[in-house]
N, C-alpha and C positions, 0 to 999 in steps of 0.2 A: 657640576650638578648632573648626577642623571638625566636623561632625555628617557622619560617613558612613553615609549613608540609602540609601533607594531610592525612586525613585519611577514612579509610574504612574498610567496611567488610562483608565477604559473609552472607550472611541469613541467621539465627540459627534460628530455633523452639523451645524454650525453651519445649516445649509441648510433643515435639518428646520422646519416649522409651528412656531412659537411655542410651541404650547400642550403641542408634544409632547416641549419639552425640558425636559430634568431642571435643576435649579438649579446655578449654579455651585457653589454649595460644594458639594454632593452629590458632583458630577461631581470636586472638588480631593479632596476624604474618599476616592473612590475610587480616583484615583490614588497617593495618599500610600501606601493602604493595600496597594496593589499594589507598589509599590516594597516595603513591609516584608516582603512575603513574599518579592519575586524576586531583590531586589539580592545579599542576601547568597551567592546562587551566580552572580550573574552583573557585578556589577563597575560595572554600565551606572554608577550615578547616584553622583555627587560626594556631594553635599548634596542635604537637602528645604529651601526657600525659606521660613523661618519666618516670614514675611507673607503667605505666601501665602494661607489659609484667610480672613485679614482683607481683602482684596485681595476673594477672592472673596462673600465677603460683602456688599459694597461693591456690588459688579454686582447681585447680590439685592435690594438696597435700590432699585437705581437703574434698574430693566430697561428705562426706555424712554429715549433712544432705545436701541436694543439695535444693537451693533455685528454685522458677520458672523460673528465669531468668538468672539462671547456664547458664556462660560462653559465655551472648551474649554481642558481645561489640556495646557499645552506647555514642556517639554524643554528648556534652552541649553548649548550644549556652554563649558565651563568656559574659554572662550579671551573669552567676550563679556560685557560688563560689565551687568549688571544693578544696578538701585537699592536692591534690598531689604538682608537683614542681609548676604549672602554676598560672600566675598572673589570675586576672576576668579583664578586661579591656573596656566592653560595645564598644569595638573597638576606643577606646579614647585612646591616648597618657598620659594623663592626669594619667593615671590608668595603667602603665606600668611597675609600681613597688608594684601593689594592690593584693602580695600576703598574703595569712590571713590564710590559714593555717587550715580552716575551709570547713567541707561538709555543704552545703545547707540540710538542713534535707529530701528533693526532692530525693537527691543526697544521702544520708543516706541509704534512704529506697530500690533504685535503688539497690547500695552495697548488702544491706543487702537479696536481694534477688537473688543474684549470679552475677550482669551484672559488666561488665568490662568499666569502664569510660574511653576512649582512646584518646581522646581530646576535645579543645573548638572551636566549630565553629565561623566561621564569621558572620558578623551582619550588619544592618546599623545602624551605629554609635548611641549611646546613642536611641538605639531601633525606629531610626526614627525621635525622638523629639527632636530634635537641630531647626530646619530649616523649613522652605516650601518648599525652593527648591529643597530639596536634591533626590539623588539619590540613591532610593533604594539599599541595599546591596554592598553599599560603607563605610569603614572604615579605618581613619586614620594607624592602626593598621593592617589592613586585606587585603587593598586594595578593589577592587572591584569584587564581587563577580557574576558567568556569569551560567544562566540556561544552561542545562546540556543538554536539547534539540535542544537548537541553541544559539552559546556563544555569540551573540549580543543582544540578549534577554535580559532581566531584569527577575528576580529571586523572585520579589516583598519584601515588609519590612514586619516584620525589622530580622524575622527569615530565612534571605535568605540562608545561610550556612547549616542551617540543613537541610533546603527542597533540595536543590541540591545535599548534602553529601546522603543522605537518597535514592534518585531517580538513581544518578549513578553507586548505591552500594555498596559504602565506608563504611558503616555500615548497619544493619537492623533496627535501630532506632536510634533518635536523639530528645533530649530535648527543644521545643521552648519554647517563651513567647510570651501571648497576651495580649495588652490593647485594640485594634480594631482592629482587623484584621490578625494582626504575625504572626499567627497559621497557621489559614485558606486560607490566599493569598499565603506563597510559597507555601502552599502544594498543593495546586489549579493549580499554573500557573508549577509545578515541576511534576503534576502527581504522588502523593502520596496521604496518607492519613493523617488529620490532627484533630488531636479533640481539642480542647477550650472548657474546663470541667466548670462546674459551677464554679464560684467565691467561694474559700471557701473550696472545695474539697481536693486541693494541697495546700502545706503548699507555699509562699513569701519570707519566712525568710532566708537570704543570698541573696537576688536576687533584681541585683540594680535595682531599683523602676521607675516607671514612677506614677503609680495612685493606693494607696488603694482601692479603689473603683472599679475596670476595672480589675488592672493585675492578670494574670495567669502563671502558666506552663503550657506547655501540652506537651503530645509525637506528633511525628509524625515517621511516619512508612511506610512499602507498603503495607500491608496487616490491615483491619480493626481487625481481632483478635489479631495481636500485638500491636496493639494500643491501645486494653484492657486489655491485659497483662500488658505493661507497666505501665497502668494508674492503676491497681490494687495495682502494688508494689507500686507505687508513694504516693497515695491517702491515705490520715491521718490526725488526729488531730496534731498542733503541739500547744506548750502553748504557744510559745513568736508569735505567729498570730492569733489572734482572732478571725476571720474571719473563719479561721477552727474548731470552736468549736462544729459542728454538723458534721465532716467529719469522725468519727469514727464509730458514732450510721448510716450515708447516705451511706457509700461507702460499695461495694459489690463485689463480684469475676465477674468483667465485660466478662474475656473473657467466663466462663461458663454460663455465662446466654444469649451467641450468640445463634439465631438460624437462618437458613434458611427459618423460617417458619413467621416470625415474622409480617411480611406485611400483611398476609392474615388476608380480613377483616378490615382491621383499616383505618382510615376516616384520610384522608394525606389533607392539606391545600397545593395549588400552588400558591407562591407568584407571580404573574402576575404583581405586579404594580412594581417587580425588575427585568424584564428578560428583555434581548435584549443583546446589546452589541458582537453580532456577534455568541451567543452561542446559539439560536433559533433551528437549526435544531438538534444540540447533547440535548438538552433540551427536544423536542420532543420525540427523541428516549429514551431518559430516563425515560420521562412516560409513552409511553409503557410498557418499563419493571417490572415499578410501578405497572399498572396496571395485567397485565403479572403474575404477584405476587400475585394476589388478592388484592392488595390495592384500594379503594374506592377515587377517587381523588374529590376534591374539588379545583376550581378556586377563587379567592382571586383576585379583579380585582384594590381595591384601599384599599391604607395607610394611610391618611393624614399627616404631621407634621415631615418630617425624617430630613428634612432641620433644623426645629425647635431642634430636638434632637442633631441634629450633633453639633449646636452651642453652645447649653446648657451644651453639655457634654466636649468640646473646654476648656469654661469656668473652669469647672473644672477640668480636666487635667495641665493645669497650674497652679491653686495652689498646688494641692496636690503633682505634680512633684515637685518645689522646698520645700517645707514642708519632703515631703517626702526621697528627693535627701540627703539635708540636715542630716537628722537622718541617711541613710547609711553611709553620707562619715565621720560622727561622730565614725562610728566603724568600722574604716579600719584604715589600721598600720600606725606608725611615717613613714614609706617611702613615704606615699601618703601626697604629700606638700598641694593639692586640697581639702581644706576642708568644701568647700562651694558653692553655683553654683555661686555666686559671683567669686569666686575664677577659677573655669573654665572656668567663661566668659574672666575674664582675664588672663587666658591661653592660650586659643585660640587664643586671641588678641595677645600676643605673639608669640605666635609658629603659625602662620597666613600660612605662607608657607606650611606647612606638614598640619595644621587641617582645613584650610578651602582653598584650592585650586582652590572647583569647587562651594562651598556655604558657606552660614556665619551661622549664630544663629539668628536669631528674634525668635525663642520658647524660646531659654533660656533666651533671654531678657524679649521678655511679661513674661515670668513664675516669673524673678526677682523680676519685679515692682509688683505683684499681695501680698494680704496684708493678709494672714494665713489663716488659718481652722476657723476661730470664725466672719472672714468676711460675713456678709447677702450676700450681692449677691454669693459669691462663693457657701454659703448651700441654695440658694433658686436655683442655677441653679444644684445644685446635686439632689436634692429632685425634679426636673420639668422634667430633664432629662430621673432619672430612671423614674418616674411613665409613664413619657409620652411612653417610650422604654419596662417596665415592665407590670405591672398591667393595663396600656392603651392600651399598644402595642402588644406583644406576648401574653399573656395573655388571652387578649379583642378579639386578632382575633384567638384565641384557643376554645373560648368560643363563640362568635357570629355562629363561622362557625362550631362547632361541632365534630374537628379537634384534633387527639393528637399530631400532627409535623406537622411542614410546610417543604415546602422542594422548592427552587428555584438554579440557578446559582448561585454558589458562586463567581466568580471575570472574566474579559475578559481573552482570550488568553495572552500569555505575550509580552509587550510594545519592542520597540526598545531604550538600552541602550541609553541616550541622554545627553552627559555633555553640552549643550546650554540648554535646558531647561528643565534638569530633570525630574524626574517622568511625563510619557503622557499618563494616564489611561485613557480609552474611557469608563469609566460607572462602573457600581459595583455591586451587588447581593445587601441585604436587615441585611448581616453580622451586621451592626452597632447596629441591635437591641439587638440582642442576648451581644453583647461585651458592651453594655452601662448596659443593664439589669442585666448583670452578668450570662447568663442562659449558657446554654449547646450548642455546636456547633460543628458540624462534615460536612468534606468535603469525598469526595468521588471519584474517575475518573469516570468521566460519558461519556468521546470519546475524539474528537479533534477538531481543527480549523486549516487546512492548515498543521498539523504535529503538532500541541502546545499542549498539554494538556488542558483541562478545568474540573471543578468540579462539584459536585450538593451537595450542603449544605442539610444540615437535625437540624432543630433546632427546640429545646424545650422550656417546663418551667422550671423552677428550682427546682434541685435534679435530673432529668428523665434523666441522664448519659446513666446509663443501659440502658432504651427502646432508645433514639438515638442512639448507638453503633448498637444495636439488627437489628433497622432499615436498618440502614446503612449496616452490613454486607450483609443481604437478598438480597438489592440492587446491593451488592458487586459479591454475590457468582453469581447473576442472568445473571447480566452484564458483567462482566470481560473485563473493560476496560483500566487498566492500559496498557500506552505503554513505551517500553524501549527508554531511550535517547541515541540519536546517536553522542550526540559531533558537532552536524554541526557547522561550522562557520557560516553558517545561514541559516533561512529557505528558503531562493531563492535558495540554490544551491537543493532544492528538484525537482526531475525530473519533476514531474508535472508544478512547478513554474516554471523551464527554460525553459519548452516547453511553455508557455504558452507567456514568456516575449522572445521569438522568432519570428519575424517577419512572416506572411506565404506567401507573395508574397517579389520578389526579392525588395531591397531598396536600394535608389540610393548610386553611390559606389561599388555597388556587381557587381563582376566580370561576374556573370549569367545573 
């Protein structure tokens, strides 16, 4: 039986002098016990890792050599297979006896460099790709998970767990995944930081699939330098993903090649034809600071064709999901009856009550009916897709405009929870290019809207990890905008907001 826990933990500096850090267990004691006070209004954490405490004990015993990431406890969003007791369950019912017994080699590397794995967060269900209508950061499995800033809020998909575990303080890091978006949207609407590393960088393997082609790991974190720390240990070659076969010879000590200085000088592209959505004035004030920096801004007024990419890249999402689906649940234990998406369509269809209460499946349906990987239209819309998003798109306005990053909003304030009509996003940054291309992506707090956090994206071409990270921190160290969450029940109970939805002359009824 699942254990729905919470977890958390205070801020370790792996970085920090030796003598000045606290013990792993101390540091996993304090995260457990932060999950038990937060989870229960906020949804973030699946399970607590019930090895975990022994796990870190282990590192106590054994401190030297001590990895970089000695005894900081970290997050996995519930899609990535870990060793210890806990099922992966992609917050499906379906996957509630999907324990395998197995590290994600992500998850290996993590281990391997001191950090304490103390649970699985929440998710939206099958990373988002069940449905249209669904509701972010909702899981059979998990329930519904609530931003940490105002718990009526939406948390955004499909890595909502870890962006709210991360932002509350339940841990200093937490593992997402992205195919479009996952990464970069909680950590955007949570006020953290969130990278989407090149495609290729971080090993797949253990990690249920939506698209060879799109999906990632990444950290997310509050600080941009543990976001490279992480993604340091993370980042490697693995042999059963191919797609990492240059991640040995590409990947570099991210967090030391931070600098404050980084901006200065460097010719920044503003994606103009992605801003608005209510984030205009914290946007402005971000390029000040840009500029502030010595960065050389350029405006970037039109895109063409993103409607076009979004459809092509649609297209293929659905085969490769079930192509792809399939080959996992091929290597997951006799207790998993689910061995095919055929087979969890008619799951669902069963268990109707508990898996679709507030939405059905039409992804996994289209995904069924679509006809494999050796289908023309599926490889002519992956080939129009990336070029149009890669070599046409990033790329083309890297090079027309004379630009080594672009940098725009990355996603609106966050939406109000809505079980009538799900997800109500009012607009979006230019993120889909970067996640169809495969390229490198990082959010950043760039202020607020009303008390919500909002981001500013930094994205590259493929491989330039390091210079995004670099950017990004300059920006970080310049600005320091993260803000702490309050737990509100919502942002109207913010003073400004009730004064404001206060009438100023007496109205009829009033005893004045």
């Amino acid at each position: 039986m699942l254990r729905h826990l919470l977890l958390a933990s205070s801020v370790l500096l792996a970085s920090a002098p030796a003598a000045a850090q606290p013990s792993a267990e101390a540091n996993t004691r304090d995260a457990i016990r932060r999950i038990e006070a937060l989870n229960p209004q906020t949804r973030a954490v699946i399970a607590v890792e019930p090895t975990a405490l022994d796990e870190a004990r282990a590192l106590d015993r054994n401190r030297r050599p001590r990895g970089p990431l000695f005894g900081m406890p970290i997050l996995v969003k519930d899609n990535i297979e870990t060793k210890g007791g806990l099922p992966t369950t992609a917050g499906s019912l379906a996957l509630k006896d999907n324990v395998t017994g197995r590290d994600a080699p992500l998850v290996a590397r993590l281990r391997a460099a001191g950090a304490v794995i103390v649970g699985k967060t929440n998710l939206s269900e099958w990373a988002n790709f069940r449905d249209g209508d669904s509701i972010s950061g909702w899981s059979a499995v998990g329930g519904q998970t609530r931003n940490a800033h105002a718990l009526d809020r939406n948390a955004c998909g499909s890595s909502t767990g870890s962006g709210v575990a991360v932002a509350a303080g339940m841990a200093p890091a937490a593992i997402g995944t992205e195919t479009n978006g996952s990464v970069v949207c909680p950590a955007a609407v949570s006020g953290i930081v969130g990278f989407k590393p090149t495609v290729g960088l971080v090993s797949r393997t253990y990690v249920i699939p939506i698209s060879h082609s799109q999906d990632t790991p990444g950290p997310m974190t509050r600080t941009v330098r543990e976001a490279a720390m992480v993604l340091t240990a993370m980042a490697g070659t693995d042999p059963l993903d191919s797609a990492t076969k240059e991640a040995d010879t590409r990947k570099s000590n991210y967090a030391a090649a931070l600098s404050d200085n980084s901006l200065r000088g460097k010719r920044i592209g503003v994606m103009r034809f992605a801003t608005g959505f209510g984030t205009d004035t914290a946007l402005e004030q971000a390029l000040q600071t840009l500029r502030a920096e010595g960065a050389i801004l350029v405006d970037i007024d039109k895109f063409e064709g993103r409607g076009q990419i979004g459809a092509e890249s649609y297209k293929v999402l659905l085969s490769e999901f079930k192509a792809d689906l399939n080959a996992y649940l091929a290597t997951t234990p006799p207790t998993v009856r689910t061995r095919t998406l055929a087979d969890l369509i008619a799951f669902n269809n069963a268990n109707a009550a508990t898996e679709m209460p507030l939405f059905g499946q039409d992804i996994f349906e289209g995904s069924e009916k679509t006809k494999g990987l050796d289908d023309p239209e599926y490889k002519k819309a992956r080939e129009t897709s990336f070029r149009m998003a890669g070599p046409e798109g990033i790329d083309k306005l890297l090079k027309t405009h004379n630009v080594v990053a672009l940098v725009g909003p990355t996603m609106p304030a966050a939406w109000l929870i809505d079980s009538v009509h799900g997800d109500q996003i009012s607009g979006g940054g230019a993120g889909s290019l970067a996640a169809v291309a495969g390229y490198p992506h990082l959010t950043v707090p760039m202020g607020e809207v009303r008390g919500l956090p909002v981001g500013l994206s930094f994205m590259g071409p493929k491989w330039s990890d390091a210079l995004i990270l670099s950017l990004g921190y300059d920006f970080e160290q310049a600005s320091q905008k993260r803000i702490e969450p309050r737990l509100m029940r919502s942002i109207e109970e913010r003073e400004d907001v009730v004064k404001a939805f206060t009438p100023a002359l007496p109205q009829a009824g009033s005893s004045k």
